[in-house]
LOTOR-91269 format. One record per residue (C-alpha): residue number from 0; residue in one letter; chain; x, z, y. Coordinates in steps of 0.2 Angstrom, whole numbers. Each point is the difference from the previous one (the first is absolute). Last residue first. Layout:
N
<torro pos="NUM" code="a" unit="A" px="X" pz="Z" py="Y"/>
...
***
This chain:
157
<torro pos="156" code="x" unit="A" px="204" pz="45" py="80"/>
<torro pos="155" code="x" unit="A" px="0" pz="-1" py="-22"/>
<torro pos="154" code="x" unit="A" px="-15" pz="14" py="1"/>
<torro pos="153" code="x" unit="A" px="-11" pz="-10" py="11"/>
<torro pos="152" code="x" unit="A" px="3" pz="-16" py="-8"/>
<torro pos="151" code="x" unit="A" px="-4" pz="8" py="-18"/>
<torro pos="150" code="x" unit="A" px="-16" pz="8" py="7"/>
<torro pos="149" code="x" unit="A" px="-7" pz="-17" py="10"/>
<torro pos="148" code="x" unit="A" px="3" pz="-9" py="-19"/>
<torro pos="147" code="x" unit="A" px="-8" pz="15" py="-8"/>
<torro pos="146" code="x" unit="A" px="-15" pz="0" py="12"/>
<torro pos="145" code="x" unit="A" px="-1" pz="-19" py="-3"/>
<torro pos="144" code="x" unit="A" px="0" pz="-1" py="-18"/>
<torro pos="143" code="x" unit="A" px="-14" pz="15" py="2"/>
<torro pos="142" code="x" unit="A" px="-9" pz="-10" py="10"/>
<torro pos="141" code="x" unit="A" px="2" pz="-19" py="-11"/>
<torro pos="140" code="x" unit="A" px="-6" pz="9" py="-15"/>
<torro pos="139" code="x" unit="A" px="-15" pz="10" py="8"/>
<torro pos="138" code="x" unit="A" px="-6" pz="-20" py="6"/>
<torro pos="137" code="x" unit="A" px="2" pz="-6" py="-19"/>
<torro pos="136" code="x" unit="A" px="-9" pz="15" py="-5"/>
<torro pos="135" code="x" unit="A" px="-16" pz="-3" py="13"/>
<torro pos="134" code="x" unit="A" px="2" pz="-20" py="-3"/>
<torro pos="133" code="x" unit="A" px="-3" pz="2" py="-19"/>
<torro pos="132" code="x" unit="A" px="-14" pz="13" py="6"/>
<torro pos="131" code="x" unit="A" px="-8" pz="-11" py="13"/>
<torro pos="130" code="x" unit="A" px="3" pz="-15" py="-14"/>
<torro pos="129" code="x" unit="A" px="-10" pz="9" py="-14"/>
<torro pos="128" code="x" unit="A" px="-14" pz="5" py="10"/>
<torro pos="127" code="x" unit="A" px="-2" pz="-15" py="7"/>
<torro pos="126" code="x" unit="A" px="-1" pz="-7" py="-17"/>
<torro pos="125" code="x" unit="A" px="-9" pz="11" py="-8"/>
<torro pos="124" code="x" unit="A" px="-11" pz="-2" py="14"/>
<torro pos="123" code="x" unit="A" px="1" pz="-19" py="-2"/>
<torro pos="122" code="x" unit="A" px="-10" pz="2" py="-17"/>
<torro pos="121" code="x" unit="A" px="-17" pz="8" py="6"/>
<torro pos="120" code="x" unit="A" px="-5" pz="-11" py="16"/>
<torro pos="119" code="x" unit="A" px="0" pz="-16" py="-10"/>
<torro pos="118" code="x" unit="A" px="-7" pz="9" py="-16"/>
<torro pos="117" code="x" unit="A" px="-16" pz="3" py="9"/>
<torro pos="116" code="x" unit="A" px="0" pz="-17" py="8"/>
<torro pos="115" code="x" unit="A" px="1" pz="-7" py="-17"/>
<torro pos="114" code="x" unit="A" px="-12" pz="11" py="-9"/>
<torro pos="113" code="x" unit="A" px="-13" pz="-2" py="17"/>
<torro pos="112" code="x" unit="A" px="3" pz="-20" py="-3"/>
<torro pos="111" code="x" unit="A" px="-6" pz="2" py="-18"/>
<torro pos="110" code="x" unit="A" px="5" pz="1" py="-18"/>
<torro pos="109" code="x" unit="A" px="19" pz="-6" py="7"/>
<torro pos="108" code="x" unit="A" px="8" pz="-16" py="-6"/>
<torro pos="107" code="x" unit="A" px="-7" pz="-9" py="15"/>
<torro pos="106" code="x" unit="A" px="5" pz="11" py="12"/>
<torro pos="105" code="x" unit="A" px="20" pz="-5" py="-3"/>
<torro pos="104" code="x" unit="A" px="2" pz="-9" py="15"/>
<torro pos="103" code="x" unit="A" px="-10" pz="12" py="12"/>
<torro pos="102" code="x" unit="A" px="9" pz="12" py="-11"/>
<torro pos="101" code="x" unit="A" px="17" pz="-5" py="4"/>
<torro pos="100" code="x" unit="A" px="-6" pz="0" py="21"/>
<torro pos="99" code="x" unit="A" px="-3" pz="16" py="0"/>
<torro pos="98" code="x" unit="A" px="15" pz="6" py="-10"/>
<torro pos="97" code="x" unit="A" px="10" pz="-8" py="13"/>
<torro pos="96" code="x" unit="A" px="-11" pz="8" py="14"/>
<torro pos="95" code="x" unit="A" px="3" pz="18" py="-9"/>
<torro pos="94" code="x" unit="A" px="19" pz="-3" py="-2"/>
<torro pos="93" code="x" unit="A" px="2" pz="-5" py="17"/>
<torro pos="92" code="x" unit="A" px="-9" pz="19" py="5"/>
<torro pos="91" code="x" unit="A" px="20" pz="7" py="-6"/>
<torro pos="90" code="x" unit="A" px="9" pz="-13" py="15"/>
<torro pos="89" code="x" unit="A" px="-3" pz="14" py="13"/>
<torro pos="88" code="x" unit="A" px="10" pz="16" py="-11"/>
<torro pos="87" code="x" unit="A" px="15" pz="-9" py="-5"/>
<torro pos="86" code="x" unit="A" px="1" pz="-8" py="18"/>
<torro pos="85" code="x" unit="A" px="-2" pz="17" py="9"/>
<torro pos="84" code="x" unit="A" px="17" pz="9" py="-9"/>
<torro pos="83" code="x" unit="A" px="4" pz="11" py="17"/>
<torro pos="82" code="x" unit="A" px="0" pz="15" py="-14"/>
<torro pos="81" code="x" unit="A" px="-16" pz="8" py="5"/>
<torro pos="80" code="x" unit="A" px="-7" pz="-18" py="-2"/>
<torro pos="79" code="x" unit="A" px="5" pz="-2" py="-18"/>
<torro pos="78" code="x" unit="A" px="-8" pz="21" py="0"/>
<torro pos="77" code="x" unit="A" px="-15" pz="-7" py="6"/>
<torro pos="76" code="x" unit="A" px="-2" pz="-15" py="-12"/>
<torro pos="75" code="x" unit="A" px="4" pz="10" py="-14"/>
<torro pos="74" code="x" unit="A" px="-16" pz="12" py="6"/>
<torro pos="73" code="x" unit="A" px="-9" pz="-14" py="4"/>
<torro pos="72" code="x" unit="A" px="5" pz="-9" py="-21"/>
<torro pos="71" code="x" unit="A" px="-5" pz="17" py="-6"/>
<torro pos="70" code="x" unit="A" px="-18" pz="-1" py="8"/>
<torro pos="69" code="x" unit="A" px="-4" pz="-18" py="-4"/>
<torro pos="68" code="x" unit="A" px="5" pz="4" py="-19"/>
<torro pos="67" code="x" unit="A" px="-15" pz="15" py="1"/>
<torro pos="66" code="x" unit="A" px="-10" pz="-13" py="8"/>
<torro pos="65" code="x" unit="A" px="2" pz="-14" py="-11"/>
<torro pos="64" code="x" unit="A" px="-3" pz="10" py="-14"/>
<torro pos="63" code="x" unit="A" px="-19" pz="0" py="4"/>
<torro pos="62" code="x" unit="A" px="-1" pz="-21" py="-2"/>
<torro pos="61" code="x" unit="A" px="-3" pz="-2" py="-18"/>
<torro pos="60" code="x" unit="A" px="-10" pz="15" py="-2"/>
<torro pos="59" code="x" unit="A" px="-10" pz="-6" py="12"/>
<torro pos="58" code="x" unit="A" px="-4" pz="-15" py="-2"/>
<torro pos="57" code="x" unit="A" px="-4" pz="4" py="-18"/>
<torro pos="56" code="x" unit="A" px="-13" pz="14" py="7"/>
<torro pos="55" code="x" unit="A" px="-5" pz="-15" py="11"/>
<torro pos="54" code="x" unit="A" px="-5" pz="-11" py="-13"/>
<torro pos="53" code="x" unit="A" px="-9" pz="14" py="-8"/>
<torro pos="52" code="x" unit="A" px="-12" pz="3" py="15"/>
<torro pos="51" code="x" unit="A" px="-2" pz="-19" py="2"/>
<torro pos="50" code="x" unit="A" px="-6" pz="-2" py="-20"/>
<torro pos="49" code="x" unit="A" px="-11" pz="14" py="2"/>
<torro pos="48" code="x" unit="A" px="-8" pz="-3" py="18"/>
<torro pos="47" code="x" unit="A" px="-11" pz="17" py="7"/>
<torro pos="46" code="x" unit="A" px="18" pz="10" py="-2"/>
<torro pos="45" code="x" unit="A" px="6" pz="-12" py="13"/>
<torro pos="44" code="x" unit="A" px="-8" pz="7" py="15"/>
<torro pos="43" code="x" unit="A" px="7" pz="14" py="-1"/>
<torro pos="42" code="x" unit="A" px="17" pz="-8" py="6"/>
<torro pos="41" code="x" unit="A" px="13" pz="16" py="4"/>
<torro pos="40" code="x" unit="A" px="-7" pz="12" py="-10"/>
<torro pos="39" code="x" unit="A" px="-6" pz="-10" py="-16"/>
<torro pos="38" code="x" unit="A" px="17" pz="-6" py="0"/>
<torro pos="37" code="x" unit="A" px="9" pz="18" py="-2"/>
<torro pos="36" code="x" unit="A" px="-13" pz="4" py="-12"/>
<torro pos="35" code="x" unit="A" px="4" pz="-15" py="-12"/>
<torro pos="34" code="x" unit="A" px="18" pz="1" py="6"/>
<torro pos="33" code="x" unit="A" px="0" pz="18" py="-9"/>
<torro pos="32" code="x" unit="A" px="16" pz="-1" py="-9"/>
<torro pos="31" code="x" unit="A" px="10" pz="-11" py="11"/>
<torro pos="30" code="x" unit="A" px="-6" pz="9" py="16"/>
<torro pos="29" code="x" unit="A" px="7" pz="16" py="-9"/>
<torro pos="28" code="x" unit="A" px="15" pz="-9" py="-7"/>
<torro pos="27" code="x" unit="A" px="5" pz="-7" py="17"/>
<torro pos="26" code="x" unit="A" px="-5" pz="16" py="10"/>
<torro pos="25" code="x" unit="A" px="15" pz="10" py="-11"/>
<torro pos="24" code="x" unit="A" px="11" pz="-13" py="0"/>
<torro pos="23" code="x" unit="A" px="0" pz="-4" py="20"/>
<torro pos="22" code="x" unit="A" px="0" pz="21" py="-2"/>
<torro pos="21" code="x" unit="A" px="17" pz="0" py="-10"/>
<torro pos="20" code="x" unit="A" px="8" pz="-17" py="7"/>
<torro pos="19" code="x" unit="A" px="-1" pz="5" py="20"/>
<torro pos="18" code="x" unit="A" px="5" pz="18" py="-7"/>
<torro pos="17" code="x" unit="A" px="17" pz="-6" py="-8"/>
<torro pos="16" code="x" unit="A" px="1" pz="-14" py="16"/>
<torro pos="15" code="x" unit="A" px="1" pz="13" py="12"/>
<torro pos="14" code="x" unit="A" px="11" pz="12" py="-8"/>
<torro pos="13" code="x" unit="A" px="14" pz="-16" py="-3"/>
<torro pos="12" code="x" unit="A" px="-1" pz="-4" py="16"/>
<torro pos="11" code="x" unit="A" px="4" pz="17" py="5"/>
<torro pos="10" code="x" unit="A" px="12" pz="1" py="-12"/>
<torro pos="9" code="x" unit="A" px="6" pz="-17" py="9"/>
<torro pos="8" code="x" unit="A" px="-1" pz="9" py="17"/>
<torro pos="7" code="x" unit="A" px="10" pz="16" py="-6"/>
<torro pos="6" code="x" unit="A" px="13" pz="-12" py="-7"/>
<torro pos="5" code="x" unit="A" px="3" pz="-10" py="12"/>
<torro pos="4" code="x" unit="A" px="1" pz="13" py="16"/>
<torro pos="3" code="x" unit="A" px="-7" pz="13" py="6"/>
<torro pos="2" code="x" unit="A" px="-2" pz="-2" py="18"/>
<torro pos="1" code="x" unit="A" px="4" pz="-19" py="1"/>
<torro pos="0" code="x" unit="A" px="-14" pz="-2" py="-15"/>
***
């Protein structure tokens, strides 16, 4: 960024995150699609139990878009830190911990505790996700102000 400058590193940015959301779209749907497979890979053991194997195929399509959020919110949370912005980035996991402790409260209106926990770890990713990128364009705003503020003083002395 002190090479090139703000707008190479924010098309950089921008790069990143386009290719981040293309394959974490891609694997998402395939993983989506073929969860029955994708689950009977990683816990064989379950395919001998019906009722266990299709509450972990729920499970898991509740829980899978949690990664591909997860990945977005790093990459805001790296460029929030490539901008000295380290608070915005650190306070992100709070959502998760709130959310954790909302469902403990809220378990009871859930199917199950696995549904609850499931959709504990599922909706502060949006969340996260959401506030890293809020933060992200906030923390471009604020640089750019400042690099015209520092051009303006340079060019009046």
């Amino acid at each position: 960024m002190e090479e090139a400058g703000l707008p190479a590193a924010k098309l950089f940015a921008d790069q990143i995150a386009s290719a981040l959301i293309l394959i974490n779209l891609v694997l998402l749907g395939t993983a989506l699609l073929f969860t029955p497979e994708v689950v009977s890979v990683l816990a064989p053991g379950l395919s001998d139990d019906p009722e266990r194997f299709d509450l972990a195929v729920a499970l898991t399509r509740i829980t899978f878009p949690y990664l591909a959020l997860v990945s977005l919110q790093t990459l805001f949370s790296g460029i929030l830190n490539a901008n000295n912005r380290f608070a915005m980035a650190a306070s992100a996991p709070i959502l998760l911990n709130l959310s954790l402790i909302a469902t403990l409260l809220l378990a009871p209106f859930f199917p199950d505790a696995g549904h609850a926990a499931a959709w504990a770890y599922s909706s502060p990713a949006s969340c996260r996700c959401w506030w890293s990128g809020a933060m992200r364009r906030l923390t471009v705003m604020v640089f750019v102000s400042a690099c015209r503020a520092s051009i303006r003083r340079r060019a009046v002395s």
